[in-house]
C-alpha positions in Angstrom: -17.3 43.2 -1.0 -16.3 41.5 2.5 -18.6 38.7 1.3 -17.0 38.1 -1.9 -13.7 38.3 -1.1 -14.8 35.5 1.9 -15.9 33.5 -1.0 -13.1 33.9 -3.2 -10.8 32.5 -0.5 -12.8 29.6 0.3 -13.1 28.7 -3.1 -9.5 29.0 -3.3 -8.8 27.2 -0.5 -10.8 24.5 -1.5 -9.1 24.2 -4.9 -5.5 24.5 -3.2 -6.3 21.4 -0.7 -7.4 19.1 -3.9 -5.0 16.5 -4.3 -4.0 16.2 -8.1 -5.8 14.2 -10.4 -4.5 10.6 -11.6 -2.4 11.2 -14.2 -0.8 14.5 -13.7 2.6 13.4 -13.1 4.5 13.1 -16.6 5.2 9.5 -18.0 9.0 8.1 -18.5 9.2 9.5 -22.2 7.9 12.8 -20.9 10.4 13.5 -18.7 13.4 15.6 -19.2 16.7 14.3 -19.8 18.4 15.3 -16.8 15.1 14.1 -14.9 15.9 10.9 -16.9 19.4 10.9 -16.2 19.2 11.6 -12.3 15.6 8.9 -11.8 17.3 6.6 -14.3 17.7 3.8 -11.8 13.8 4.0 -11.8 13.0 4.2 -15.3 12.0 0.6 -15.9 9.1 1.3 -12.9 8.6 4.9 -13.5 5.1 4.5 -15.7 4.1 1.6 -13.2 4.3 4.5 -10.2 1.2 6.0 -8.6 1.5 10.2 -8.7 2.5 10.6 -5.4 5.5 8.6 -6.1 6.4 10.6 -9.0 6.2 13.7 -7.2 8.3 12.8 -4.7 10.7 11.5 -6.6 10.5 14.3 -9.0 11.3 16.9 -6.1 14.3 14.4 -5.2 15.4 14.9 -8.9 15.1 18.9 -8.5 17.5 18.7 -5.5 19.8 16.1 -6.8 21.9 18.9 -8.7 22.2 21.0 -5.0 23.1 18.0 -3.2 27.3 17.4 -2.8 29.2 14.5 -4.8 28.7 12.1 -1.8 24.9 13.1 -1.3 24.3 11.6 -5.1 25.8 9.0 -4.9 24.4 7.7 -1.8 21.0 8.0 -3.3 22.0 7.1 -6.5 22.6 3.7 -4.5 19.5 3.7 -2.8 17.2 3.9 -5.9 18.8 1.3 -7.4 18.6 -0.8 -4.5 14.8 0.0 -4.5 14.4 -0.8 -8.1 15.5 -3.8 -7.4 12.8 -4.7 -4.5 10.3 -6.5 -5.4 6.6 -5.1 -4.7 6.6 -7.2 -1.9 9.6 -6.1 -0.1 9.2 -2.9 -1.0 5.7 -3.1 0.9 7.1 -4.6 3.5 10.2 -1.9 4.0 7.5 0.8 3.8 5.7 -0.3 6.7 8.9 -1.0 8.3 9.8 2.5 8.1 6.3 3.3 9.4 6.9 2.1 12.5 10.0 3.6 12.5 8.2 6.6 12.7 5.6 5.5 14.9 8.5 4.9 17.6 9.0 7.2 20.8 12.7 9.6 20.0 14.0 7.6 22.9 13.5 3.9 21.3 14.7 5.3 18.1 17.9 6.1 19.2 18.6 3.5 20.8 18.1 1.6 17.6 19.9 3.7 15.7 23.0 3.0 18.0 22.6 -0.7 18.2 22.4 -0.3 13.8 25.9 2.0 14.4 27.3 -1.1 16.7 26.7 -3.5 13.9 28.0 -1.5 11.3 31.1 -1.1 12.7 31.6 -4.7 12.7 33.7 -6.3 10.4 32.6 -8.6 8.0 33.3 -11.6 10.2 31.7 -10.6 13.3 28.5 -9.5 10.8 28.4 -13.1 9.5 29.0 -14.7 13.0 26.5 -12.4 14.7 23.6 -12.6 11.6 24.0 -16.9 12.0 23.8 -16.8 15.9 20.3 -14.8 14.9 18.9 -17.7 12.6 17.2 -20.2 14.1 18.1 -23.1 15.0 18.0 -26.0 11.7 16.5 -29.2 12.2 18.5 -32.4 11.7 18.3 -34.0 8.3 15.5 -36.9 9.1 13.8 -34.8 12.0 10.0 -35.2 12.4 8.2 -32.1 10.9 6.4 -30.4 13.9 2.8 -31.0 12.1 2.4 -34.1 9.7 2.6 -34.3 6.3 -0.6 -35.3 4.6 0.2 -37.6 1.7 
């Protein structure tokens, strides 16, 4: 009986740690309404997203209800600006909030106050401090660094 029940939890086990099959998560039409109503900054992507995606998103759209007017709208906000990332960027801010994670607490924060520090700039001292971080343009008629073949 020890045996079997040894078996039967292993089994188990092994079925529990399966990730879900492609294809489990429920298409656009297939949501509900208030799924549709919350994710609706994501619709026009939603059948283009791979499961894990979904899932997450679909636990976001569980909370969204719990979560205070100013919680919403903030990520209201911040699924529309995702949908409108291209693949690309969206790539790119994923692996940029990778490293993020990858960093020690101590570099983080320090980060996090310099991002503070800039918010709290006015829109002035954004634009004045985002040129002085460009680099520098060439003068019209400047040689190119490596020539042009023709």
């Amino acid at each position: 009986m020890r045996g079997l029940l040894c078996v039967v939890s292993v089994v188990l086990g092994m079925t529990a740690a399966v990730p879900a099959q492609a294809g489990d998560q429920p298409d656009w039409q297939q949501l509900s309404a208030a799924q549709r109503d919350v994710l609706a900054p994501l619709g026009g992507d939603w059948n283009h997203l791979d499961d894990d995606r979904r899932r997450k998103w679909l636990d976001l759209a569980q909370r969204f209800p719990s979560m205070t007017p100013d919680e919403q709208a903030r990520m209201r906000a911040r699924m529309s600006y995702w949908s409108s990332l291209t693949p690309e960027e969206r790539v790119e801010a994923r692996e940029r909030y990778k490293r993020l994670q990858a960093m020690p607490p101590d570099q983080r924060e320090a980060l996090a106050r310099k991002w503070e520090a800039y918010e709290s700039l006015s829109r002035e001292e954004r634009k004045r401090f985002n040129d002085s971080q460009r680099p520098a343009e060439k003068a019209p008629g400047a040689a190119a660094a490596t020539p042009v073949r023709k």
